[in-house]
C-alpha atoms as a printed R data frame, in Angstrom:
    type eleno elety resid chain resno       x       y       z
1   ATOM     1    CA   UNK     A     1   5.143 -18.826 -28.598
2   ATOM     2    CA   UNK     A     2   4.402 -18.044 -24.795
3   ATOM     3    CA   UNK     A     3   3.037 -14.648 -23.530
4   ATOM     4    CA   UNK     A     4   5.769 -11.883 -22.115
5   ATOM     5    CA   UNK     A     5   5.854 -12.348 -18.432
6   ATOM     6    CA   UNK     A     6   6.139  -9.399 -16.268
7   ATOM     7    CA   UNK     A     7   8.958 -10.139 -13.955
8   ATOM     8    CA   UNK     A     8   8.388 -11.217 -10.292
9   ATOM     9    CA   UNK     A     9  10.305  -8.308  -8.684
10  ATOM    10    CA   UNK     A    10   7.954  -5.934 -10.533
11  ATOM    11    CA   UNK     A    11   4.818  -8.223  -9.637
12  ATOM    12    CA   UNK     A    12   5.769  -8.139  -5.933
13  ATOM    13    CA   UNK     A    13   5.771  -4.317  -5.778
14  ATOM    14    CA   UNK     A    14   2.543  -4.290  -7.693
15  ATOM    15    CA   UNK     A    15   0.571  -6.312  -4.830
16  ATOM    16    CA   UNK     A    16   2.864  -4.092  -2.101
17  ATOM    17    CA   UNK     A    17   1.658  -1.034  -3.895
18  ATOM    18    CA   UNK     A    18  -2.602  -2.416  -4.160
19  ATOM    19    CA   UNK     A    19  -2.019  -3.497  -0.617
20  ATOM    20    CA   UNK     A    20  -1.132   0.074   0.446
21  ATOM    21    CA   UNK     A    21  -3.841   1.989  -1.072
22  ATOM    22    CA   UNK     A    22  -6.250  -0.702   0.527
23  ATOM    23    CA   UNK     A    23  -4.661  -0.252   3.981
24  ATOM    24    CA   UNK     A    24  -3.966  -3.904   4.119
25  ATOM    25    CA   UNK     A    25   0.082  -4.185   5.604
26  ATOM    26    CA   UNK     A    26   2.005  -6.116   3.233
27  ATOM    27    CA   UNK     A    27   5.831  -7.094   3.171
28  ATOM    28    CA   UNK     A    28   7.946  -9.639   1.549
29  ATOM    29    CA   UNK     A    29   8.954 -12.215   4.055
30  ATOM    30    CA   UNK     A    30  10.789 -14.179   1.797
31  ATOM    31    CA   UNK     A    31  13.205 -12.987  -1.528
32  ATOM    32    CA   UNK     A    32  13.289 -14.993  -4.587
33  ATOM    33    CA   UNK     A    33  14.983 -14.658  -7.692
34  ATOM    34    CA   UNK     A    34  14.157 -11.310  -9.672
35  ATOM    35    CA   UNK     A    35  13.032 -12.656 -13.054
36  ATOM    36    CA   UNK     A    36  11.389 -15.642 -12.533
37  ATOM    37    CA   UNK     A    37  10.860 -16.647  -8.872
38  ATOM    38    CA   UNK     A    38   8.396 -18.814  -7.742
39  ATOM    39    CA   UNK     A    39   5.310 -16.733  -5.688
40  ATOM    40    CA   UNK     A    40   3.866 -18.062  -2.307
41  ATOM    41    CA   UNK     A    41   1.355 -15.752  -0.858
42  ATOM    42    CA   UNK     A    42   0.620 -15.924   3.027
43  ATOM    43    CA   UNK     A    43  -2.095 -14.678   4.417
44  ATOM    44    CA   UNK     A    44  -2.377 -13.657   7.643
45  ATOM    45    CA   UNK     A    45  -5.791 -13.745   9.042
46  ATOM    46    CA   UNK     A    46  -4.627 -12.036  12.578
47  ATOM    47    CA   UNK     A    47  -6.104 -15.000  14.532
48  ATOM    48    CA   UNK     A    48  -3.314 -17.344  15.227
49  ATOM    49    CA   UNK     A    49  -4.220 -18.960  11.743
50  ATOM    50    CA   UNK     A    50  -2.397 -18.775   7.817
51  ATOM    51    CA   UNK     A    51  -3.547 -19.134   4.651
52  ATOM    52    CA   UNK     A    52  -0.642 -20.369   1.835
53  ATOM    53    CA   UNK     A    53  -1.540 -19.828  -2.213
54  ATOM    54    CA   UNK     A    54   1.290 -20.757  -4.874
55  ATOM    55    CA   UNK     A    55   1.144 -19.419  -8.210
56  ATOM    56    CA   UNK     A    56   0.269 -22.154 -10.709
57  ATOM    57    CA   UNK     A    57  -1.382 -22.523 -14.153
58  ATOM    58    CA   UNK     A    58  -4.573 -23.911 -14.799
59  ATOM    59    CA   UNK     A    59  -5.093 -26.680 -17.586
60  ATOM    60    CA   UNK     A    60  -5.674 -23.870 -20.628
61  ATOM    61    CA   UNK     A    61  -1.979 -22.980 -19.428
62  ATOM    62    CA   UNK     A    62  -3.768 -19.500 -17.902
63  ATOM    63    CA   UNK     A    63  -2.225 -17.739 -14.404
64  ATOM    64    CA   UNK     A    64  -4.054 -19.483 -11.218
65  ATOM    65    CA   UNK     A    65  -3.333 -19.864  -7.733
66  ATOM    66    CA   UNK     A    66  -3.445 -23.109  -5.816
67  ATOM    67    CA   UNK     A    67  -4.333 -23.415  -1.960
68  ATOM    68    CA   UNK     A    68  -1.215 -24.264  -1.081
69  ATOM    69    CA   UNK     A    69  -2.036 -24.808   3.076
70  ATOM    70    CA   UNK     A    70  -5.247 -26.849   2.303
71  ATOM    71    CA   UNK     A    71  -8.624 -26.533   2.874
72  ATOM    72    CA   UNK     A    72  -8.568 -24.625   6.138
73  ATOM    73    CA   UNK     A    73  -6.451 -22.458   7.371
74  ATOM    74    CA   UNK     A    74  -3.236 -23.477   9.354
75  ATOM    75    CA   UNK     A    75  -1.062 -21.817  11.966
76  ATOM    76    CA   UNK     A    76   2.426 -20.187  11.516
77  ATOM    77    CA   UNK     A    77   4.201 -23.322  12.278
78  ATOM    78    CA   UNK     A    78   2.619 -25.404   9.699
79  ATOM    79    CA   UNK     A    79   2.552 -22.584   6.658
80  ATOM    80    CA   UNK     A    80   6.653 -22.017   7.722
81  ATOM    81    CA   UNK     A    81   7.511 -25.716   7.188
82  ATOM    82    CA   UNK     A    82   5.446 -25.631   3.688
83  ATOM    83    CA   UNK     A    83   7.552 -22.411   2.369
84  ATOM    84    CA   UNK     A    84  10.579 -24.410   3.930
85  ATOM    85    CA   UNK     A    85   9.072 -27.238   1.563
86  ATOM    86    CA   UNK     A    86   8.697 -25.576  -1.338
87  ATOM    87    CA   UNK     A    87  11.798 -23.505  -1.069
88  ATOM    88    CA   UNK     A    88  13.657 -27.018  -1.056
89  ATOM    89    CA   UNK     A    89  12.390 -27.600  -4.295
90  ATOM    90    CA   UNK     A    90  13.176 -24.304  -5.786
91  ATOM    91    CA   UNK     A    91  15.494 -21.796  -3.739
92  ATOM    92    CA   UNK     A    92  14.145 -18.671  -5.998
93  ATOM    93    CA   UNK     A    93  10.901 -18.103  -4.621
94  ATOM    94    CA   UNK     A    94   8.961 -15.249  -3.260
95  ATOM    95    CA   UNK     A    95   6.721 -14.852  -0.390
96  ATOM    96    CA   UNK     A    96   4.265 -12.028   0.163
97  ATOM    97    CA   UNK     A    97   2.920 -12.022   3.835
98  ATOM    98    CA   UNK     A    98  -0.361 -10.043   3.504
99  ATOM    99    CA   UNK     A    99  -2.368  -9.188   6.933
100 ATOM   100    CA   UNK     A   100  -5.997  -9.867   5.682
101 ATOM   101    CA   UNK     A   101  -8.588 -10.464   8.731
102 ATOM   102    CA   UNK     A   102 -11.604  -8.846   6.635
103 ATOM   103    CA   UNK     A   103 -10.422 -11.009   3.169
104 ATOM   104    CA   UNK     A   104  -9.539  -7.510   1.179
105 ATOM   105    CA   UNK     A   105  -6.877  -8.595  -0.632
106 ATOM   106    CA   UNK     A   106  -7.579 -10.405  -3.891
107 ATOM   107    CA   UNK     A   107  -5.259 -12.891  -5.455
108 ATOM   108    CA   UNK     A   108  -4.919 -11.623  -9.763
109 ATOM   109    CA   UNK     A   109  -6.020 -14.962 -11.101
110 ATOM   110    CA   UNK     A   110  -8.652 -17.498 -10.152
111 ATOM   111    CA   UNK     A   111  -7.945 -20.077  -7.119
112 ATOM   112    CA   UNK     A   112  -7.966 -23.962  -8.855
C-alpha cells in the first residue's frame, strides 16, 4: 500500500505560504492539475540566471527533487523551453517561480 499524498493544490499554497513568512516572493507561473500535478520549481536567482527542480522519487521510492536545468544555472529562455518540455509530456503540471538571490528557500526533500 502507498502513503496518502497531500494533494498538489494544497502543497503549492504550503511553499506560497513558507515563502511569505521568509519574505522570499513566490507565485505560481504555471497551473497543473489539482490532485496530482506534476511540480517544477524555478528559481529565480535575480541575475539574468534560473534554476529548474522536478519532483521525483529517489530509489527507496522516498520524495526527492531532481535538477531539472543541470548543473549550472540557465537563463529564462532555456528553463521556459524545459517547462514547455516537460509540460509536453504531461499537461498537469505545476510551476512555482520562487525569487531566491540569497538561496532561502529550501526544497522539502533531498536534491538526487
Amino acid at each position: 500500500m502507498t502513503e496518502p499524498r497531500l494533494k498538489t493544490s494544497l502543497w503549492i499554497s504550503a511553499q506560497i505560504r513558507l515563502c511569505d513568512l521568509s519574505f522570499t516572493p513566490a507565485v505560481v507561473a504555471r497551473r497543473g492539475d489539482s490532485d496530482a500535478g506534476q511540480v517544477m520549481v524555478l528559481r529565480n536567482l535575480l541575475d539574468g540566471t534560473f534554476e529548474l527542480f522536478a519532483r521525483t522519487t529517489d530509489m527507496d521510492g522516498a520524495p526527492a527533487w531532481r535538477r531539472a536545468s543541470g548543473p549550472d544555472p540557465v537563463d529564462y529562455e532555456a528553463a521556459s523551453k524545459l517547462i514547455a518540455r516537460e509540460a509536453e509530456f504531461d499537461p498537469d503540471i505545476w510551476v512555482l517561480e520562487v525569487e531566491d538571490r540569497d538561496g532561502k528557500y529550501e526544497l522539502d526533500a533531498p536534491l538526487v
